[in-house]
VEXMARVEX-261225 format. One record per residue: x negated, y, z of N, C-alpha, C, O in turn. Coordinates in steps of 0.05 Angstrom, whole numbers, padded with zeros to 5 digits, always signed. Atoms other than C-alpha are relative to their C-alpha. Example, Ala and Ser with C-alpha at 12.3 -4.5 7.8 and 13.67 -1.06 7.14 Angstrom:
# residues 2
-00018-00024+00000-00246-00090+00156-00018+00024+00000-00039+00024+00013;+00016-00024-00001-00273-00021+00143+00015+00022+00014+00005+00044+00018;
END
This chain:
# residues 188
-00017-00024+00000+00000+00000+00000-00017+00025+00000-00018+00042-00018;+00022-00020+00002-00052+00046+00018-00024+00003-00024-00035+00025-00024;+00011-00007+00027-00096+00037-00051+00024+00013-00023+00018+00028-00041;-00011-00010+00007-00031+00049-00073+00007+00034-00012+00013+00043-00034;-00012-00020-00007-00016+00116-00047-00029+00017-00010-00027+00038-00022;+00025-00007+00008-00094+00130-00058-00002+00011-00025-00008+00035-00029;-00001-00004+00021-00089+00121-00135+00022+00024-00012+00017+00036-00033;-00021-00006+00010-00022+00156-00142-00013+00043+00012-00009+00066+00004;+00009-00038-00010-00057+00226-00100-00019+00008-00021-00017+00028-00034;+00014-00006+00023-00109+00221-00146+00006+00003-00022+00002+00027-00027;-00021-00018+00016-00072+00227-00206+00012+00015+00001+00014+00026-00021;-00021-00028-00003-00026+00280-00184-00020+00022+00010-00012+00044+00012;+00015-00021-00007-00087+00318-00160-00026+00006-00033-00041+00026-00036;+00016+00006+00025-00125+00300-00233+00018+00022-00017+00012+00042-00031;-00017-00019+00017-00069+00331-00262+00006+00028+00002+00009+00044-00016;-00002-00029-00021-00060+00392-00209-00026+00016-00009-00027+00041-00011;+00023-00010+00005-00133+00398-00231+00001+00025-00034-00005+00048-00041;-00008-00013+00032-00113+00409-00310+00013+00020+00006-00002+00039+00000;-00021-00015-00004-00061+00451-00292-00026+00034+00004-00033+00053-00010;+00019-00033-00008-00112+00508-00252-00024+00000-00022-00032+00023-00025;+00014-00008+00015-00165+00494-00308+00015+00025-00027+00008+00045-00041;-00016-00009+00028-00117+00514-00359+00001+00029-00002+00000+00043-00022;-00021-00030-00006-00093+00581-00326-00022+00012+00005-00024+00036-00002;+00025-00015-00002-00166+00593-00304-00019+00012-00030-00036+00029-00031;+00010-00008+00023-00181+00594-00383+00010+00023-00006-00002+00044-00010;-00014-00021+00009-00129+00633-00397-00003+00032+00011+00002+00053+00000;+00002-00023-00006-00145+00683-00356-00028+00008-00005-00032+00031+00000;+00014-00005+00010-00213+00678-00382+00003+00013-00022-00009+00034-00027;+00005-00029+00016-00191+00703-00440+00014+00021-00004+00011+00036-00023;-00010-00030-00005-00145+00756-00415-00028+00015+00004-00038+00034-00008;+00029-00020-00012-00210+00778-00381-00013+00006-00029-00023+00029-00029;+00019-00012+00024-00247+00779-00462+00021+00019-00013+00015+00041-00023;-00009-00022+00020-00188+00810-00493+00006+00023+00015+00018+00040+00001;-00025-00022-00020-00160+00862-00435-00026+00020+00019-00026+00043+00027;+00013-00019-00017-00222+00874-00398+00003-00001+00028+00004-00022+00041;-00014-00003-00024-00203+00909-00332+00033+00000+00008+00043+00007+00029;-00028+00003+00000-00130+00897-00348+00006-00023+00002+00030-00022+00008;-00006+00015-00019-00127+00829-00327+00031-00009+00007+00040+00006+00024;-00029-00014-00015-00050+00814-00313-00007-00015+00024+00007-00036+00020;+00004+00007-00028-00071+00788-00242+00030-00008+00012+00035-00029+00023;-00024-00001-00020+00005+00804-00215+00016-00021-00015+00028-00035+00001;-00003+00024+00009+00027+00752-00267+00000-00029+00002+00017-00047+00003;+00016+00025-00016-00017+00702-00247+00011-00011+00030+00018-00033+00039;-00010+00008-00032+00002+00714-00173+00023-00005-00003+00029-00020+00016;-00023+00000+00000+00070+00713-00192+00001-00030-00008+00010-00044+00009;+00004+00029+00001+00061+00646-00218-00001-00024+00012+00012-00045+00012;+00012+00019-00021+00021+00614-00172+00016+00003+00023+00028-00016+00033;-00031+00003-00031+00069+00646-00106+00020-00014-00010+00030-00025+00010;-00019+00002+00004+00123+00623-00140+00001-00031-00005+00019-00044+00007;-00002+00030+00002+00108+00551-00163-00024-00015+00017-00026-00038+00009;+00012+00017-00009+00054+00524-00120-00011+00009+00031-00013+00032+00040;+00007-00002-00033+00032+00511-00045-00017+00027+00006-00028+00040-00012;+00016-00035-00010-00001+00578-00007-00029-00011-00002-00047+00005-00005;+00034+00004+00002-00072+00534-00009-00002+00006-00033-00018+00021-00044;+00015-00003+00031-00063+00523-00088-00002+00028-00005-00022+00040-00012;-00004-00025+00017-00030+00589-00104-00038+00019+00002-00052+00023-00018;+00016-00017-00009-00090+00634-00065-00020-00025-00012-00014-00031+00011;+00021+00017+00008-00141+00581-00092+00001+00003-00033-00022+00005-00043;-00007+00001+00024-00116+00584-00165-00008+00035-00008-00027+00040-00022;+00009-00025+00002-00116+00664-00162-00020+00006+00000-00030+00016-00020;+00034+00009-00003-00186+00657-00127-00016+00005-00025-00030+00023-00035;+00023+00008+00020-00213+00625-00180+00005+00018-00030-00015+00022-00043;-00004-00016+00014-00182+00668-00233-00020+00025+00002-00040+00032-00011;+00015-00027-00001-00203+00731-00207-00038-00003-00001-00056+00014-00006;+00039+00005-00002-00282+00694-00199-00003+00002-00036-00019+00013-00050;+00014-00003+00021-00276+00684-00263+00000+00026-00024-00016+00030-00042;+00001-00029+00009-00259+00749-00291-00017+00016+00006-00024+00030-00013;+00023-00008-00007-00312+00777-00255-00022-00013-00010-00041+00003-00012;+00023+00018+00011-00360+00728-00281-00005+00013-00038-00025+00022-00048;-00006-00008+00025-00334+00746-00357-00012+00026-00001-00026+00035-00019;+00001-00037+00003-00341+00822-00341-00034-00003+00003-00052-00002-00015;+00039-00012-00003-00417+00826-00308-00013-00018-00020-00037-00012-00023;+00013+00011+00002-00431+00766-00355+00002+00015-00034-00014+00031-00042;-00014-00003+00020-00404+00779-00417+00006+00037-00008-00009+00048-00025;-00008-00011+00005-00369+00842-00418-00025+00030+00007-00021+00053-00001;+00015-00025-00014-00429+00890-00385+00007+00027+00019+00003+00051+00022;-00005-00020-00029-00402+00915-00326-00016+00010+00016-00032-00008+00022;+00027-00013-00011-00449+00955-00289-00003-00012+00026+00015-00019+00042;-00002+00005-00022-00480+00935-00237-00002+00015+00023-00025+00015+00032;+00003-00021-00019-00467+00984-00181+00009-00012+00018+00019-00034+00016;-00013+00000-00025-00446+00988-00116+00035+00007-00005+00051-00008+00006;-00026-00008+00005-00378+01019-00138+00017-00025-00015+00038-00035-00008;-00014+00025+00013-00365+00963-00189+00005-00026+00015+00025-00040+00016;-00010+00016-00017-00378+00917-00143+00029-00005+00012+00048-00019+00006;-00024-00008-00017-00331+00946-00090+00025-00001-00019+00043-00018-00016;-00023+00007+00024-00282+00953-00148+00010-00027-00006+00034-00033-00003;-00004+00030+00007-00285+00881-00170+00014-00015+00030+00030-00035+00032;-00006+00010-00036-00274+00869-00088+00024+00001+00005+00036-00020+00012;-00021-00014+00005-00215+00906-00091+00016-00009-00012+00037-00013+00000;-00010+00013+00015-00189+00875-00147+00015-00042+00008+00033-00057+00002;-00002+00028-00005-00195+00807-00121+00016+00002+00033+00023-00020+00043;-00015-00002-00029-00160+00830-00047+00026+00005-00019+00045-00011-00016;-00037-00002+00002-00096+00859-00086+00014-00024-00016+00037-00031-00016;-00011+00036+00015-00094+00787-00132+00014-00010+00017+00038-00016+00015;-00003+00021-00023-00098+00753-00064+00020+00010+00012+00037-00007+00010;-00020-00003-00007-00046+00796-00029+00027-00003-00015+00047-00011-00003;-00019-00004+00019+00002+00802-00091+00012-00030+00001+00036-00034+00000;-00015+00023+00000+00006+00723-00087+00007-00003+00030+00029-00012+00035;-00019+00005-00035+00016+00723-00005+00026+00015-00010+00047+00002-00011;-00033-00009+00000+00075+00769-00023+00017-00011-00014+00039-00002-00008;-00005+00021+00026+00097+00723-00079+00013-00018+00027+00037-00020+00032;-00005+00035-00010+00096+00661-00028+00013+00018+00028+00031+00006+00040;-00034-00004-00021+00138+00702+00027+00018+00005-00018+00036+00004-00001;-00019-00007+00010+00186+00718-00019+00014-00028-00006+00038-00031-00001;-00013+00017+00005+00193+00648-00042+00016-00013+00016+00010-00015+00040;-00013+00015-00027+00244+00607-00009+00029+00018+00009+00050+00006+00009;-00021-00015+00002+00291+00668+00005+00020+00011-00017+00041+00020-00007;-00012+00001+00019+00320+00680-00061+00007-00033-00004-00009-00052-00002;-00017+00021+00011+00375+00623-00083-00012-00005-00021-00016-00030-00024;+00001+00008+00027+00352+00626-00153-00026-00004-00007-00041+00006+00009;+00024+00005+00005+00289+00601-00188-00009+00029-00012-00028+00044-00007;+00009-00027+00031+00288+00657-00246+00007+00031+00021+00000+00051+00010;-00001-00014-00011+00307+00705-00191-00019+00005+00020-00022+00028+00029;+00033+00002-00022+00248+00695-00145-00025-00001-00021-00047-00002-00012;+00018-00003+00029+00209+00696-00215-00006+00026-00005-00028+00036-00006;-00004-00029+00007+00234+00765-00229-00014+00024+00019-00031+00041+00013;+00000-00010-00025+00234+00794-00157-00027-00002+00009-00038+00016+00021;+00022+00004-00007+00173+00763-00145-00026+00019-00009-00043+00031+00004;+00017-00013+00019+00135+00792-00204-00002+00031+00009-00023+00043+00015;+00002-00025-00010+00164+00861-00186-00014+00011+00027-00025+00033+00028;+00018-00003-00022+00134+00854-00111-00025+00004-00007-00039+00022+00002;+00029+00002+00002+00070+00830-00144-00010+00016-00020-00034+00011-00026;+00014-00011+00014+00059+00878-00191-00002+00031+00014-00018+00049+00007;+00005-00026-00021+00071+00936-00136-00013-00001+00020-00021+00021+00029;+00019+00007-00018+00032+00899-00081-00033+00004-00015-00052+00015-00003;+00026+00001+00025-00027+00893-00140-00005+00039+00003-00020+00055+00013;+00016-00034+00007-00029+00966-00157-00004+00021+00029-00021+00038+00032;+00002-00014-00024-00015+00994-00088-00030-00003+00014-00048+00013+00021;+00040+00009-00017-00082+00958-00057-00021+00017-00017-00041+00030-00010;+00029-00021+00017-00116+00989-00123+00002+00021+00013-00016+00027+00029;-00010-00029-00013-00082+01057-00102-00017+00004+00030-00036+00020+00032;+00016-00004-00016-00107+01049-00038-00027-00002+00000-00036+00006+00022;+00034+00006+00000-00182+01034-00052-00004+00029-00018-00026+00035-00027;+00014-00022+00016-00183+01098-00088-00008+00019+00024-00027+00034+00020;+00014-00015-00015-00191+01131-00024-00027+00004+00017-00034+00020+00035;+00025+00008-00016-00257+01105-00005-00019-00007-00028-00044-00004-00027;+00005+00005+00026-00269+01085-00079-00001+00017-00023+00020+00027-00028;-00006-00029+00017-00283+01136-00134+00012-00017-00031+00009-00040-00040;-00028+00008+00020-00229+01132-00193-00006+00024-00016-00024+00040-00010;+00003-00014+00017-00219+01173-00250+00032+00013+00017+00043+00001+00036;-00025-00009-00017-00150+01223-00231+00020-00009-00015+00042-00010-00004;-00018+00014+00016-00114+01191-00288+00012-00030+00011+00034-00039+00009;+00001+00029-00007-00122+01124-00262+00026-00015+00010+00028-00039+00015;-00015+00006-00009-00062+01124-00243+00027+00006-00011+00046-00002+00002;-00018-00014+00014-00014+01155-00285+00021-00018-00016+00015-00039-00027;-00016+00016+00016+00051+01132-00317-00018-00010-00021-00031-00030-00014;+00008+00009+00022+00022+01119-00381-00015-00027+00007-00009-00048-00003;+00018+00015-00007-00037+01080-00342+00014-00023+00002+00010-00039-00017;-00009+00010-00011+00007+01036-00306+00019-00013-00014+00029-00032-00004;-00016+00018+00021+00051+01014-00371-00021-00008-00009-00020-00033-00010;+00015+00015+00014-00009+01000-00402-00009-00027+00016-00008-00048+00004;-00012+00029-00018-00015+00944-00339+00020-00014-00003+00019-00038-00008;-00022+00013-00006+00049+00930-00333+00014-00015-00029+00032-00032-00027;-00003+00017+00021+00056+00905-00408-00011-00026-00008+00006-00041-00018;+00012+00017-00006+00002+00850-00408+00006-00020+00023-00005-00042+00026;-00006+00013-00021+00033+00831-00348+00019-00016+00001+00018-00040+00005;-00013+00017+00018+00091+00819-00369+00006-00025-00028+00020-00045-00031;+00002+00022+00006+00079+00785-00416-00010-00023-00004-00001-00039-00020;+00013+00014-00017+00030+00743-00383+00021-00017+00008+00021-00040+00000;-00012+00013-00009+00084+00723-00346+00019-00022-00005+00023-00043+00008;-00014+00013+00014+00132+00699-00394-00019-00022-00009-00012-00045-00006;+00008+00033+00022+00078+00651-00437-00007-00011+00033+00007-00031+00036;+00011+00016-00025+00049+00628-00362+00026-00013+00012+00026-00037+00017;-00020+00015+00002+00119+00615-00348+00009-00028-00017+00009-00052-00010;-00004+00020+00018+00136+00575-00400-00017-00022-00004-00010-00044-00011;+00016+00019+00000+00071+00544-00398-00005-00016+00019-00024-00031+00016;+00001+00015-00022+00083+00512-00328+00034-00004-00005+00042-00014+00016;-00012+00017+00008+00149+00493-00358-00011-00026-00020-00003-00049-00020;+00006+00020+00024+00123+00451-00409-00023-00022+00019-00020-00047+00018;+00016+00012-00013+00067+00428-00362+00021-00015+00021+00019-00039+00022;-00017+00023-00003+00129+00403-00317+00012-00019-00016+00011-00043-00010;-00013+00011+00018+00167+00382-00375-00019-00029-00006-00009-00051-00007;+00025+00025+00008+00097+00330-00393-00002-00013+00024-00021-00028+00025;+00025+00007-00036+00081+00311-00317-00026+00008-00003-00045-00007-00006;+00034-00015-00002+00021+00354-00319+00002+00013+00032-00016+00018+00048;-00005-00006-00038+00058+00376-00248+00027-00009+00009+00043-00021-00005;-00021+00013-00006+00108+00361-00208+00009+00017+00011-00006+00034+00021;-00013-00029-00015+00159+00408-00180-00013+00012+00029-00028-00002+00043;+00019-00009-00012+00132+00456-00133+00004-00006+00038+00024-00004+00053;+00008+00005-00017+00114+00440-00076+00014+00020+00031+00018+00043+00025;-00005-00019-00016+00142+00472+00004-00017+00021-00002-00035+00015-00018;+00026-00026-00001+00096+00540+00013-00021-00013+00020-00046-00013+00018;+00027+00002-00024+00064+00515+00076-00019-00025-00004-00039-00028+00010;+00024+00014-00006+00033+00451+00051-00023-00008-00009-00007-00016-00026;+00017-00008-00004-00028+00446+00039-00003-00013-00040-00022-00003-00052;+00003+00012+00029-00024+00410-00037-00002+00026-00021+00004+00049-00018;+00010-00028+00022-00046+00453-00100+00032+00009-00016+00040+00032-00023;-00020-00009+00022+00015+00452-00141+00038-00028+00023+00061-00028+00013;
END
Protein backbone atom coordinates (compact mmCIF):
# COMPACT_ATOMS: atom_id res chain seq x y z
CA UNK A 1 0.00 0.00 0.00
CA UNK A 2 2.58 2.31 0.88
CA UNK A 3 4.80 1.84 -2.56
CA UNK A 4 1.55 2.46 -3.65
CA UNK A 5 0.81 5.79 -2.37
CA UNK A 6 4.72 6.51 -2.89
CA UNK A 7 4.44 6.05 -6.77
CA UNK A 8 1.08 7.80 -7.08
CA UNK A 9 2.86 11.32 -4.98
CA UNK A 10 5.45 11.05 -7.32
CA UNK A 11 3.58 11.35 -10.28
CA UNK A 12 1.31 14.02 -9.22
CA UNK A 13 4.36 15.90 -8.01
CA UNK A 14 6.27 14.99 -11.64
CA UNK A 15 3.47 16.56 -13.08
CA UNK A 16 3.00 19.59 -10.46
CA UNK A 17 6.64 19.92 -11.55
CA UNK A 18 5.64 20.46 -15.49
CA UNK A 19 3.06 22.56 -14.62
CA UNK A 20 5.62 25.39 -12.61
CA UNK A 21 8.24 24.70 -15.38
CA UNK A 22 5.85 25.69 -17.94
CA UNK A 23 4.66 29.03 -16.28
CA UNK A 24 8.32 29.63 -15.21
CA UNK A 25 9.04 29.68 -19.15
CA UNK A 26 6.43 31.64 -19.83
CA UNK A 27 7.27 34.16 -17.81
CA UNK A 28 10.66 33.88 -19.10
CA UNK A 29 9.54 35.13 -21.99
CA UNK A 30 7.23 37.79 -20.75
CA UNK A 31 10.48 38.90 -19.06
CA UNK A 32 12.37 38.97 -23.12
CA UNK A 33 9.40 40.51 -24.66
CA UNK A 34 7.99 43.12 -21.77
CA UNK A 35 11.08 43.71 -19.90
CA UNK A 36 10.15 45.46 -16.62
CA UNK A 37 6.48 44.86 -17.40
CA UNK A 38 6.37 41.44 -16.37
CA UNK A 39 2.48 40.68 -15.67
CA UNK A 40 3.57 39.39 -12.10
CA UNK A 41 -0.27 40.21 -10.74
CA UNK A 42 -1.34 37.58 -13.35
CA UNK A 43 0.83 35.11 -12.34
CA UNK A 44 -0.11 35.71 -8.64
CA UNK A 45 -3.48 35.63 -9.61
CA UNK A 46 -3.06 32.30 -10.88
CA UNK A 47 -1.07 30.70 -8.59
CA UNK A 48 -3.46 32.30 -5.29
CA UNK A 49 -6.17 31.17 -7.01
CA UNK A 50 -5.41 27.57 -8.13
CA UNK A 51 -2.69 26.22 -5.99
CA UNK A 52 -1.58 25.53 -2.25
CA UNK A 53 0.03 28.90 -0.36
CA UNK A 54 3.61 26.69 -0.45
CA UNK A 55 3.15 26.14 -4.38
CA UNK A 56 1.52 29.46 -5.21
CA UNK A 57 4.52 31.68 -3.24
CA UNK A 58 7.03 29.07 -4.62
CA UNK A 59 5.81 29.20 -8.23
CA UNK A 60 5.78 33.18 -8.08
CA UNK A 61 9.29 32.86 -6.35
CA UNK A 62 10.67 31.24 -9.01
CA UNK A 63 9.12 33.42 -11.63
CA UNK A 64 10.13 36.57 -10.33
CA UNK A 65 14.12 34.70 -9.95
CA UNK A 66 13.79 34.19 -13.15
CA UNK A 67 12.93 37.44 -14.53
CA UNK A 68 15.58 38.83 -12.75
CA UNK A 69 18.02 36.39 -14.03
CA UNK A 70 16.72 37.31 -17.84
CA UNK A 71 17.04 41.09 -17.04
CA UNK A 72 20.86 41.30 -15.40
CA UNK A 73 21.57 38.32 -17.77
CA UNK A 74 20.22 38.96 -20.83
CA UNK A 75 18.46 42.08 -20.90
CA UNK A 76 21.46 44.49 -19.23
CA UNK A 77 20.09 45.73 -16.32
CA UNK A 78 22.43 47.77 -14.44
CA UNK A 79 24.00 46.75 -11.87
CA UNK A 80 23.36 49.20 -9.04
CA UNK A 81 22.32 49.40 -5.78
CA UNK A 82 18.90 50.95 -6.90
CA UNK A 83 18.27 48.14 -9.43
CA UNK A 84 18.91 45.85 -7.16
CA UNK A 85 16.56 47.29 -4.52
CA UNK A 86 14.11 47.65 -7.41
CA UNK A 87 14.23 44.05 -8.50
CA UNK A 88 13.72 43.43 -4.39
CA UNK A 89 10.74 45.32 -4.53
CA UNK A 90 9.45 43.74 -7.36
CA UNK A 91 9.77 40.33 -6.07
CA UNK A 92 8.02 41.49 -2.37
CA UNK A 93 4.81 42.97 -4.30
CA UNK A 94 4.72 39.37 -6.58
CA UNK A 95 4.92 37.66 -3.19
CA UNK A 96 2.31 39.82 -1.44
CA UNK A 97 -0.11 40.09 -4.57
CA UNK A 98 -0.28 36.16 -4.35
CA UNK A 99 -0.81 36.16 -0.26
CA UNK A 100 -3.75 38.43 -1.13
CA UNK A 101 -4.84 36.13 -3.96
CA UNK A 102 -4.82 33.07 -1.42
CA UNK A 103 -6.89 35.11 1.35
CA UNK A 104 -9.28 35.89 -0.96
CA UNK A 105 -9.67 32.42 -2.11
CA UNK A 106 -12.20 30.36 -0.47
CA UNK A 107 -14.56 33.40 0.27
CA UNK A 108 -16.00 34.01 -3.07
CA UNK A 109 -18.73 31.16 -4.13
CA UNK A 110 -17.60 31.29 -7.67
CA UNK A 111 -14.47 30.07 -9.39
CA UNK A 112 -14.39 32.85 -12.31
CA UNK A 113 -15.34 35.24 -9.54
CA UNK A 114 -12.40 34.75 -7.27
CA UNK A 115 -10.45 34.78 -10.76
CA UNK A 116 -11.70 38.27 -11.46
CA UNK A 117 -11.71 39.70 -7.87
CA UNK A 118 -8.65 38.17 -7.24
CA UNK A 119 -6.77 39.58 -10.20
CA UNK A 120 -8.19 43.07 -9.28
CA UNK A 121 -6.68 42.70 -5.55
CA UNK A 122 -3.48 41.52 -7.22
CA UNK A 123 -2.94 43.89 -9.53
CA UNK A 124 -3.55 46.80 -6.79
CA UNK A 125 -1.62 44.93 -4.06
CA UNK A 126 1.36 44.66 -7.02
CA UNK A 127 1.45 48.29 -7.87
CA UNK A 128 0.77 49.72 -4.39
CA UNK A 129 4.10 47.91 -2.83
CA UNK A 130 5.79 49.43 -6.13
CA UNK A 131 4.10 52.86 -5.08
CA UNK A 132 5.37 52.46 -1.92
CA UNK A 133 9.08 51.69 -2.62
CA UNK A 134 9.13 54.90 -4.40
CA UNK A 135 9.57 56.56 -1.21
CA UNK A 136 12.84 55.26 -0.25
CA UNK A 137 13.44 54.23 -3.96
CA UNK A 138 14.16 56.82 -6.72
CA UNK A 139 11.47 56.59 -9.67
CA UNK A 140 10.93 58.63 -12.48
CA UNK A 141 7.50 61.16 -11.57
CA UNK A 142 5.71 59.54 -14.38
CA UNK A 143 6.11 56.22 -13.12
CA UNK A 144 3.08 56.21 -12.16
CA UNK A 145 0.68 57.73 -14.26
CA UNK A 146 -2.53 56.61 -15.87
CA UNK A 147 -1.10 55.94 -19.04
CA UNK A 148 1.86 53.98 -17.10
CA UNK A 149 -0.33 51.80 -15.29
CA UNK A 150 -2.56 50.71 -18.54
CA UNK A 151 0.43 49.99 -20.11
CA UNK A 152 0.75 47.20 -16.96
CA UNK A 153 -2.44 46.48 -16.66
CA UNK A 154 -2.81 45.25 -20.42
CA UNK A 155 -0.10 42.49 -20.40
CA UNK A 156 -1.65 41.53 -17.40
CA UNK A 157 -4.57 40.97 -18.46
CA UNK A 158 -3.93 39.24 -20.81
CA UNK A 159 -1.48 37.16 -19.16
CA UNK A 160 -4.21 36.17 -17.31
CA UNK A 161 -6.60 34.95 -19.69
CA UNK A 162 -3.89 32.57 -21.85
CA UNK A 163 -2.45 31.42 -18.10
CA UNK A 164 -5.96 30.74 -17.38
CA UNK A 165 -6.78 28.73 -20.00
CA UNK A 166 -3.57 27.22 -19.91
CA UNK A 167 -4.16 25.59 -16.41
CA UNK A 168 -7.46 24.66 -17.90
CA UNK A 169 -6.13 22.55 -20.47
CA UNK A 170 -3.37 21.40 -18.12
CA UNK A 171 -6.45 20.15 -15.84
CA UNK A 172 -8.37 19.10 -18.77
CA UNK A 173 -4.83 16.49 -19.65
CA UNK A 174 -4.07 15.54 -15.86
CA UNK A 175 -1.07 17.68 -15.97
CA UNK A 176 -2.91 18.80 -12.38
CA UNK A 177 -5.38 18.05 -10.40
CA UNK A 178 -7.97 20.39 -8.99
CA UNK A 179 -6.61 22.78 -6.66
CA UNK A 180 -5.72 21.99 -3.81
CA UNK A 181 -7.08 23.59 0.22
CA UNK A 182 -4.80 27.00 0.66
CA UNK A 183 -3.21 25.73 3.78
CA UNK A 184 -1.63 22.53 2.55
CA UNK A 185 1.39 22.30 1.94
CA UNK A 186 1.19 20.52 -1.84
CA UNK A 187 2.30 22.65 -4.99
CA UNK A 188 -0.73 22.61 -7.03
Amino acid sequence: MRTTTTIHDSSTSARQSVWVVLVVALSIVFSLALACATPFAAIATVAGANMSRRGALLLTSIAWLANQAVGYVFLGYPTTWDSFAWGAAIGIAAALATGAVLLLRGRIPSELLTLLAGFVLAFFVYELVLFAATAILPSGEDAFSLEVILQILWPNVLALAGLTLLHKAALSVGLLSRPAPVGDGALA
